[in-house]
N, C-alpha and C positions, 0 to 999 in steps of 0.2 A: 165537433168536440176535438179539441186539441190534445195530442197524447204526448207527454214528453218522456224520457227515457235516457240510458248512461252510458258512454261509451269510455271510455282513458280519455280523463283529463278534459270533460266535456258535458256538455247538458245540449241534448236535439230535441226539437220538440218540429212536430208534424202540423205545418199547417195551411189551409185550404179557404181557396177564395173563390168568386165567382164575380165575373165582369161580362162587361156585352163583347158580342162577335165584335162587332160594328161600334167601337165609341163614338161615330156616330149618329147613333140608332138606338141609345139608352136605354129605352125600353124594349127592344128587341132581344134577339137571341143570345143568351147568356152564356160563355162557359166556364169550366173550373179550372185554375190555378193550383197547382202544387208549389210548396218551399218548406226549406227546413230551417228551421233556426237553428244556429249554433253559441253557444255561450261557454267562455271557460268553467271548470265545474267549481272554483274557487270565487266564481264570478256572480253566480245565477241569480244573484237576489240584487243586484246593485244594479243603478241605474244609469245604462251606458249609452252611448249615442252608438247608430246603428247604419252596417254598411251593406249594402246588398251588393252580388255579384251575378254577373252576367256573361255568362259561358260563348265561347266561343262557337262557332259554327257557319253556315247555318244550322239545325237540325241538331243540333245536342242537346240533353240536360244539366243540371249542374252534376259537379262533383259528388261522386260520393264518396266521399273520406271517411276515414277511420282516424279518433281522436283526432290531432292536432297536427295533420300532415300537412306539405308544402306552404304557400301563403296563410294558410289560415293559421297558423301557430302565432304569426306575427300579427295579424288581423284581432284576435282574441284576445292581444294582451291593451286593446283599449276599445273593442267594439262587440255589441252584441253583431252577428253574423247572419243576412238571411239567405242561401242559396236556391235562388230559382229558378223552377225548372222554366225556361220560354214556352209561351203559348204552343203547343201542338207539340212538343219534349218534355221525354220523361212521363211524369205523372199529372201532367197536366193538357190532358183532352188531346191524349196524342194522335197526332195526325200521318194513319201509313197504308199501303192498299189493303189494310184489314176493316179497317177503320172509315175511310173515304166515299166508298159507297153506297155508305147512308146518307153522301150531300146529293146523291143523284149520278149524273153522267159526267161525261170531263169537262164540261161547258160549266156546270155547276159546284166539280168540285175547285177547278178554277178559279170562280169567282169567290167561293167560301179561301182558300190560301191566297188570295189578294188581299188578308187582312192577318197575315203573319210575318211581316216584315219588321222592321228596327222602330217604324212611326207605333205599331200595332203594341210593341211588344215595352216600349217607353210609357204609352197610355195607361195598360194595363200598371206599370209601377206604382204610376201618379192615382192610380183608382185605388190602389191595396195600401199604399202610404201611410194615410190618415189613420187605418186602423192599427196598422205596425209601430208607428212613430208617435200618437196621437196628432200627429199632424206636423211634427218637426221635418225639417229638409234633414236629409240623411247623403250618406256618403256612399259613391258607386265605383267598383271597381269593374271594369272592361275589358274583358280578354279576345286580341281580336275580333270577332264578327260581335260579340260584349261590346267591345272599341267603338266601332261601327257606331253601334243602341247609345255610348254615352255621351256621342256625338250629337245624335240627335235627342237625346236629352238636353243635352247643351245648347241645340239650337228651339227646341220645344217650351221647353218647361224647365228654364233652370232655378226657377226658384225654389224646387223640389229638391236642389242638392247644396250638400255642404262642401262638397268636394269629390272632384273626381280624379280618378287614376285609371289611366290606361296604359296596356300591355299591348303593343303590337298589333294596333287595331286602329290610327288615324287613315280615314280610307281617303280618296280624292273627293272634294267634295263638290266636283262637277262633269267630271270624267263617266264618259258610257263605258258598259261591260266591253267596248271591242278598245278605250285607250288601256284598259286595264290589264287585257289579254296581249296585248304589242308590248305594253310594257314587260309583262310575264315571260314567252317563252325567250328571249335573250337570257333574262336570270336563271331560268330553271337551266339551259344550257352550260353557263355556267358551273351550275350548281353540277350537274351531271360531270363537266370534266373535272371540278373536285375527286369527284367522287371517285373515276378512272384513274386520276393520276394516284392519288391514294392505294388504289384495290386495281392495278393495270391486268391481272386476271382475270379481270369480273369483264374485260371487254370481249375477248370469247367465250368466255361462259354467257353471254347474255346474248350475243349474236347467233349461239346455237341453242337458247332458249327461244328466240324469235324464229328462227329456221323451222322447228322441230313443231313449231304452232302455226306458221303458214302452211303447214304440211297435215298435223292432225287435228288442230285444235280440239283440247277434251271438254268435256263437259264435270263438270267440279260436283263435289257432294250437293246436295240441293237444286241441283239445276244449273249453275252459275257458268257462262259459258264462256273459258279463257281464251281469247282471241289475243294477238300480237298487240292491238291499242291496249285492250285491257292492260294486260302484261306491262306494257308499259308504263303505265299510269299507277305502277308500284313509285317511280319518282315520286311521288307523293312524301317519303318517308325521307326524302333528302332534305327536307323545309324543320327539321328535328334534330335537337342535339346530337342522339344518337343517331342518327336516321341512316348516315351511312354505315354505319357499323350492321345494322341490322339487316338494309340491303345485302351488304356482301355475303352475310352467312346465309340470307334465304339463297343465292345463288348457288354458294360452293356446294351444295350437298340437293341439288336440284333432280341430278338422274343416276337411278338404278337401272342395272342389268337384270332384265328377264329373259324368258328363252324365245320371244316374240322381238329380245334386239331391244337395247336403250330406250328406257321410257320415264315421265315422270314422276317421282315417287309422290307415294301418298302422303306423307309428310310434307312436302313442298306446296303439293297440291291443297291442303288444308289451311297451310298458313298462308298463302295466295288467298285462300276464298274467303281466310277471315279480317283479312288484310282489304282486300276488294268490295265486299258486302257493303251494301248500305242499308241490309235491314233495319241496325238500330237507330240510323239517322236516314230517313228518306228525304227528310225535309232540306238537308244540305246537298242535295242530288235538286229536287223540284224545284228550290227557290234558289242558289247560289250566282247567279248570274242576275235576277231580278233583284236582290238585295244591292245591287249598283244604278237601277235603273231609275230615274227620277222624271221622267218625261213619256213625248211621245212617240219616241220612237223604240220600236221593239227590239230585245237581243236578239231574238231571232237568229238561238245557238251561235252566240258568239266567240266563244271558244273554239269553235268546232269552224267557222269560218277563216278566223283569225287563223288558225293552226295552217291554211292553206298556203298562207306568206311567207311559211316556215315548212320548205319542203325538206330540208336535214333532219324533219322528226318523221319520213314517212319509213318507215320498215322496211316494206319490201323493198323499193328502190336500194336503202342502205345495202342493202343484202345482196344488190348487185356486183356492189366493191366490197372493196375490204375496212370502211371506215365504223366507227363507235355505234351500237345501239343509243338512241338518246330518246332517256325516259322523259316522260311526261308531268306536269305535277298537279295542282289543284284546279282543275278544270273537270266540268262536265259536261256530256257530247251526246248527240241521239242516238249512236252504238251504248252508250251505258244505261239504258231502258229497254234495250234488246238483249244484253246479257245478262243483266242481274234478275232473277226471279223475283226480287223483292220491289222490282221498278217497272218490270214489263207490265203489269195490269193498268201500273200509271203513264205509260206511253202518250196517249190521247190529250191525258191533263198535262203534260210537260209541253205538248204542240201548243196546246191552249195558252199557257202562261209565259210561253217563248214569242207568242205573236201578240200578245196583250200591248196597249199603247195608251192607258191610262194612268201607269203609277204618279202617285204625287210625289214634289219633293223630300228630302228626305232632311234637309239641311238647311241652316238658315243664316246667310255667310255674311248677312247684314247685325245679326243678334251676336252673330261669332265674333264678329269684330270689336263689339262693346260690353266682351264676355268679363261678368267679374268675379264666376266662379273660380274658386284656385284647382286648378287643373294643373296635370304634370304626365306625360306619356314617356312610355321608355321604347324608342326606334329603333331596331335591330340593324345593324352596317349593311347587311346583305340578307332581308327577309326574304324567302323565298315566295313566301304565300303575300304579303302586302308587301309591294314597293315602296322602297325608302325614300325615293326622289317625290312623291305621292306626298306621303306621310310627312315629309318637310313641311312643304309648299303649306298643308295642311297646318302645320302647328304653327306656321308665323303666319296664319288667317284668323288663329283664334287667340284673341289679346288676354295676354295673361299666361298663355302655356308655357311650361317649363318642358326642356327636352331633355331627357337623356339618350343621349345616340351611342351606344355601343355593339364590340364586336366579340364579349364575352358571351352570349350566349347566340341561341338561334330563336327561331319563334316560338319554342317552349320557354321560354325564359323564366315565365312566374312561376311554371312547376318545375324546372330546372332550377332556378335561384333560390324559390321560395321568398323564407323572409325579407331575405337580405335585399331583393328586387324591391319588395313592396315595402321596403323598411326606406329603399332610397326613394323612393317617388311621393311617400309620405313628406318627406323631409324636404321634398323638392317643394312640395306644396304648399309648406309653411313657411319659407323662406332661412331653412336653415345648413341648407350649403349653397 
């Protein structure tokens, strides 16, 4: 039964579905779908064409907004809205080591998250559709790892859509996780002496945050064990409008005096482990490197490989000279299921699905090319999490995409811009600039 209810300026209504593990297996193991629909409150009784979105990640849920915050204000003023949660996020049969070892061992739960990938999570749409839309194609918005799923909507099932928009989400659509990772740490590098030239204090403060953890490494509220990668893999936050801003002040105010001699406060240490955690998203830690994978060959931690060609991100050597700590950014490594609490149970299932060599394609560059959906993406100048040289190549593969390539925002863009982002890729769509 469906409950709806009032926030400012809105009508949400709670609603629940149920599709197979396996589409292909129909009659097999079923599970539940979470979304929420969103409608202006001036809106609720008219009959509006309808957009679903698709959260970034891997491993996140949708949004949860209050009233009529960032894109969706503009969204609302001509669409009902469905926000949903992906397969195994959020409220929808979420998948995390509490949860996991009802599939069995890591061989099995393995093979059960071999079916929560972009193909997995596009079928699922096209199964809940018909009852959302009564069957009308609807319109999809993409937010990064979203981007990714409306890709292969695009090359799936496009009849299902009236139109798509994507944010910072056209991925390579034949590149393994290790051209993806060559591409990566150049940018993140980058990205880091931004960030130095900006905040040029933040290079010995960060160099004696690394010192101070080859030496104690502490163990964080819950378990979480800050090690010098870890620590570094706060770059993460440089891929964010704000992201340097928020790096520099976790740094400036990193250590207190006690009578045991400079240590790091508990404040630092808190916003580090809630900055670090992947409790609430395990799934973009288990699956982020497999969401690139379309063949037989395995990543087989490719990040973690990759990182090896890039010996200017090793710490302790750095720590030999006098040159810049240089953070890390969206990557994940077999040290990050050895320090997070919330990832070491799933160690075993990360081996498993890193050595996996059956994914199927993800993309279909022959249906891309005679695409007539109106599509329109907006490419960030300097993404730090998606390569923009990628992301080109990508939008003159698929006939008909409109680009917008700027350097106003960063890869938050649609909750940095909001409307105004989804106001232009609308307009891109319809052939009105």
């Amino acid at each position: 039964m469906s409950v709806s209810y009032r926030q400012p300026g809105v009508v949400l209504t709670d609603r629940r579905f149920t599709v197979p593990l396996d589409h292909d297996r129909p009659k097999g193991e079923r599970i539940e779908l979470y979304a929420r629909e969103v409608v202006a409150g001036d809106k609720a009784d008219a009959e509006l064409p309808w957009l679903v979105y698709l959260q970034g990640g891997p491993g996140f849920g949708a949004n949860r907004f209050v009233g009529r915050e960032a894109w969706l204000d503009r969204a609302l003023e001509e669409y009902r809205v469905l926000l949903l949660d992906q397969r195994g996020t959020g409220a929808s049969t979420p998948a995390n080591r509490q949860t996991l070892p009802l599939r069995g061992g890591p061989v099995e739960q393995a093979d059960y998250l071999a079916h929560f990938r972009a193909d997995s999570i596009v079928r699922d749409c096209e199964s809940i559709r018909p009852e959302v839309t009564g069957g009308a194609p609807w319109a999809v918005l993409g937010q990064s790892f979203g981007g990714f799923c409306a890709v292969t909507y695009l090359s799936t099932a496009p009849g299902g859509l009236s139109t798509a928009v994507i944010t910072g989400g056209l991925p390579t659509l034949d590149g393994h996780a290790d051209d993806v990772y060559r591409a990566a740490y150049p940018r993140i590098e980058r990205k880091v002496a931004a960030h130095y030239a900006r905040y040029p204090q933040d290079v010995e403060r960060a160099r004696r945050i690394a010192e101070h953890l080859l030496e104690h490494e502490p163990v964080l509220n819950g378990g979480h064990r800050l090690t010098v990668e870890a620590f570094q893999s706060l770059g993460i936050l440089l891929g964010r409008g704000d992201g340097s801003h928020r790096l520099h002040f976790l740094l400036e105010d990193a250590f207190v005096r006690t009578p045991r001699g400079p240590a790091l406060s508990d404040a630092f240490q808190e916003d580090v482990r809630s900055l670090l955690s992947f409790a609430g998203h395990p799934l973009y830690a288990l699956l982020h490197e497999a969401c690139y994978d379309q063949g037989e060959r395995p990543t087989a931690w490719s990040a973690e490989r990759v990182r090896a060609e890039f010996p200017q991100f090793d710490a302790a050597k750095t720590l030999t000279g006098d040159g810049p700590i240089l953070f890390t950014g969206e990557s994940v490594h077999p040290w990050t299921f050895d320090t997070d609490p919330a990832l070491s149970p799933l160690r075993d299932t990360a081996e498993e699905l890193a050595a996996r060599t059956d994914w199927a394609p993800l993309y279909a560059p022959a249906r891309l090319a005679v695409n007539e959906v109106p599509v329109a993406a907006a490419i960030y100048h300097d993404d730090m999490y998606v390569d923009t040289a990628h992301s080109l190549r990508t939008a003159r593969a698929i006939r008909g995409l409109r680009t917008w390539v700027t350097d106003e925002f960063e890869h938050d863009g649609v909750r940095a811009g909001g409307p105004r982002v989804l106001d232009r890729l609308l307009a891109l769509t319809r052939d009105e600039e």
